[in-house]
C-alpha positions as semicolon CSV with decimal commas, in nm:
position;residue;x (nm);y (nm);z (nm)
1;X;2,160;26,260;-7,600
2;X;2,245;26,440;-7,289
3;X;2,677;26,531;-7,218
4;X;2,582;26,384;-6,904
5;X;2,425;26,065;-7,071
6;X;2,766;26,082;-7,284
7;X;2,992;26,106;-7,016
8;X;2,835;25,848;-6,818
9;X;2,855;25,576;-7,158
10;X;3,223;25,696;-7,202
11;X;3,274;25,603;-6,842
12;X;3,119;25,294;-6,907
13;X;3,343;25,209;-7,229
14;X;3,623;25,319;-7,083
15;X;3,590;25,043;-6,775
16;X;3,533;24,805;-6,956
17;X;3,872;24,903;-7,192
18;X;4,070;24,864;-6,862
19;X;3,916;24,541;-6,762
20;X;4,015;24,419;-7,110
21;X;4,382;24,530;-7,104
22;X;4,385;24,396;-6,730
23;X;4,325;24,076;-6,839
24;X;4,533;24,091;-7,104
25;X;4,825;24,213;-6,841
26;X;4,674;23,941;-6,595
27;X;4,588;24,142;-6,330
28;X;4,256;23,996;-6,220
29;X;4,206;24,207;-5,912
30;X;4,216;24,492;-6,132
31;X;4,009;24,308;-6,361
32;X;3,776;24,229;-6,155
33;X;3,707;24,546;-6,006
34;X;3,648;24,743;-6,312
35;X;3,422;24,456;-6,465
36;X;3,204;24,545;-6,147
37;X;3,244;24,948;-6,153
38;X;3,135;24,887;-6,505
39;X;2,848;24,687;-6,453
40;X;2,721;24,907;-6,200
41;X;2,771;25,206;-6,406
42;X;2,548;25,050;-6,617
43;X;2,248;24,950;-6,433
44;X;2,278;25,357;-6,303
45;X;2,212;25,443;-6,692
46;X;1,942;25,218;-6,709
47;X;1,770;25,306;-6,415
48;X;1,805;25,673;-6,466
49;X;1,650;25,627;-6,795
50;X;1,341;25,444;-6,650
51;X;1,427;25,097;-6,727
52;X;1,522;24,794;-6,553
53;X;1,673;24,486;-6,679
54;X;1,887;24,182;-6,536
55;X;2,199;24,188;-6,734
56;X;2,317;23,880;-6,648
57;X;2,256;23,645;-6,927
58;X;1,977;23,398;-6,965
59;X;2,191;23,139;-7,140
60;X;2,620;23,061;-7,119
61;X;2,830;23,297;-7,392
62;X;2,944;22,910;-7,478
């Protein structure tokens, strides 16, 4: 692996850690936005390694 493949999953871990202790805190607007900084993050790491998925899923977590 890359640094630059590293340093783009840190970045992704490390939004989704704040969206997790913003929610815990209950700051959904801060929440919120790092859930979708993440998720975009993501779908750049996929793309820029050729692939394409839809990450939302196919059935509820529930």
């Amino acid at each position: 692996m890359e640094p630059a493949e590293r340093d783009a999953i840190d970045d992704l871990v490390q939004g989704i850690a704040v969206a997790k202790y913003a929610l815990e805190a209950g700051d959904m607007a801060v929440a919120a936005e790092a859930v979708d900084t993440s998720l975009a993050k993501a779908r750049a790491l996929l793309s820029a390694a050729g692939t394409t998925i839809d990450l939302r899923r196919r059935t509820p977590a529930l």
